[in-house]
MIZA-898393 format. One record per residue: x, y, z of N, C-alpha, C in turn. Coordinates in steps of 0.05 Angstrom, whole numbers, plus 5000, padded with zeros to 4 digits. Each point is the difference from the previous one (the first is absolute). Example, Ala and Ser with C-alpha at 12.3 -4.5 7.8 and 13.67 -1.06 7.14 Angstrom:
// MIZA-898393
n.xx,n.yy,n.zz,ca.xx,ca.yy,ca.zz,c.xx,c.yy,c.zz
5264,4886,5156,4982,5024,5000,5018,5024,5000
4993,5021,4986,5016,5024,5001,4985,5022,5014
This chain:
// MIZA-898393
n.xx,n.yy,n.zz,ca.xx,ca.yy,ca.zz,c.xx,c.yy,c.zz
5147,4776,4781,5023,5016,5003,4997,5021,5022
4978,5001,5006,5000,5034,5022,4984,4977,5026
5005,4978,5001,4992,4994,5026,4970,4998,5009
4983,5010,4980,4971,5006,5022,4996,5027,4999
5013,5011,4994,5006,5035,5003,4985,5018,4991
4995,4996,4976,4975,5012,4980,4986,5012,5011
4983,4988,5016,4972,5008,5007,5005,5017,5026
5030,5004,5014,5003,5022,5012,5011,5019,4986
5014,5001,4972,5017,5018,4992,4968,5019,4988
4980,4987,4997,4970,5009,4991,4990,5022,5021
5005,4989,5021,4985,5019,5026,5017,5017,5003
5023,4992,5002,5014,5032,5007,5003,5018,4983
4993,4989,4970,4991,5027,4992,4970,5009,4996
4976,4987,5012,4978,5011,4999,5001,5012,5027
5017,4991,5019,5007,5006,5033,5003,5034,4997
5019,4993,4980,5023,5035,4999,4976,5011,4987
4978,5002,4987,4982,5007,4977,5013,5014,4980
5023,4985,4985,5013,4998,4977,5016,5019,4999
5011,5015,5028,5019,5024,5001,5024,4983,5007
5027,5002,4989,5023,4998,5000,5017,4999,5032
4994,5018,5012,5016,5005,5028,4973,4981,5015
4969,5002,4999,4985,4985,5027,5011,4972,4995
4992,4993,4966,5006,4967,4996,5029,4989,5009
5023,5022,4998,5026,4987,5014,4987,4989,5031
4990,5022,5014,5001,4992,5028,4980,4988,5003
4980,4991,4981,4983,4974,5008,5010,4968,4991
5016,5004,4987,5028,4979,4992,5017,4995,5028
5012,5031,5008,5018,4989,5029,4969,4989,5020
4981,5015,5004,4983,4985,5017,5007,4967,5001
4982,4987,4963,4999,4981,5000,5021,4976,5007
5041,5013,4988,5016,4990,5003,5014,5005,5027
4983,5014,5018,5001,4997,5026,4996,4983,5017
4966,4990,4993,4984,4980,5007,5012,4968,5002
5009,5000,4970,5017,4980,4987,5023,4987,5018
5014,5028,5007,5027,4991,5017,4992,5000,5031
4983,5005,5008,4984,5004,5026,4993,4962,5001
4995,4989,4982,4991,4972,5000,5015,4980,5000
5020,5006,4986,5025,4977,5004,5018,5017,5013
5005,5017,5024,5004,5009,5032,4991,4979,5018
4968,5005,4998,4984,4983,5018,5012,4963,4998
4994,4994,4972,5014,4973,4996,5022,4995,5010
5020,5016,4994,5028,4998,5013,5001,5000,5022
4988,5016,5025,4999,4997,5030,4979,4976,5006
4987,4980,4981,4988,4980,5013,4977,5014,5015
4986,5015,4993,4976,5004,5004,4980,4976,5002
4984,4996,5022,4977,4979,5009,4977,5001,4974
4996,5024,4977,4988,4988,4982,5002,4993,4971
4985,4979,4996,4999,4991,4974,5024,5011,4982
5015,4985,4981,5007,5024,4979,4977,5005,4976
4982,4980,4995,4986,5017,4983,4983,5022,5014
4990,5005,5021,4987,5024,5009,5032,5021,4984
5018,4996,5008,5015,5028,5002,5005,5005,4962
5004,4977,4985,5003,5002,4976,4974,5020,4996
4971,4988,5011,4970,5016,4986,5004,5033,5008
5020,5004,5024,5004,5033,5004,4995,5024,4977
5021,4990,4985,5010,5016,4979,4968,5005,4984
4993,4974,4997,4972,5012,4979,4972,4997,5011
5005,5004,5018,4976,5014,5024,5003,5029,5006
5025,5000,5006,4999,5035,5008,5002,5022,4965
5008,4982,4975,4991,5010,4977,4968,5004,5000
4986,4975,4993,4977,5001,5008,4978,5022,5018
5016,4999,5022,4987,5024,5024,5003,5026,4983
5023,5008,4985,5015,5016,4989,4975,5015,4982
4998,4982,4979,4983,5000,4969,4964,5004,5021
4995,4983,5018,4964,5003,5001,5000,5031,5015
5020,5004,5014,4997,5034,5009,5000,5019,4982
5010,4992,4974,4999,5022,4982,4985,4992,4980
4983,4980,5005,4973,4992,4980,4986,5023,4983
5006,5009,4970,4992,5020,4991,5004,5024,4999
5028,5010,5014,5010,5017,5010,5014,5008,4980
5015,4976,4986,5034,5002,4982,4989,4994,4962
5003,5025,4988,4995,4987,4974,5025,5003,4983
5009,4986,4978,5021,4999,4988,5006,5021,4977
5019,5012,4993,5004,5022,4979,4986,4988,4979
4985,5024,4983,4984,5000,4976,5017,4991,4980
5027,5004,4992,5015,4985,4989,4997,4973,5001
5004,4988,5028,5007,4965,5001,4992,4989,4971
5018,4980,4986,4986,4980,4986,5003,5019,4967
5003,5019,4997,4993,5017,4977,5036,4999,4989
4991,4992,4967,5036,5000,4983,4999,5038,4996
């Protein structure tokens, strides 16, 4: 139902490091990226469409290893 989505709706909030206003705009980042890729498709761009599909969770990727250890989650998470 979310397309694949998950595992970016994951980064943008370890992206944002679980603050409300960064994770919106690591969301527009990502849903930037997203529409940035089927742009390129649409003008018939000379590459691949799976290179441009892998965009989106490459530049997540790039996203998450730059902040390797950086982002930890509220002491709450997980707790009734």
């Amino acid at each position: 139902m979310s397309a694949g989505k998950g595992f970016i709706a994951s980064a943008a909030l370890i992206f944002g490091r679980w603050h409300p206003v960064a994770s919106t705009l690591a969301s527009l980042l990502f849903g930037g990226t997203d529409a940035l890729q089927l742009r390129m498709q649409a003008l018939g761009a000379s590459i691949p469409y799976q290179f441009l599909i892998m965009l989106l969770y490459a530049i997540a990727l790039l996203a998450l290893i730059g902040l390797a250890g950086k982002s930890s989650p509220p002491g709450a998470l997980g707790k009734e």
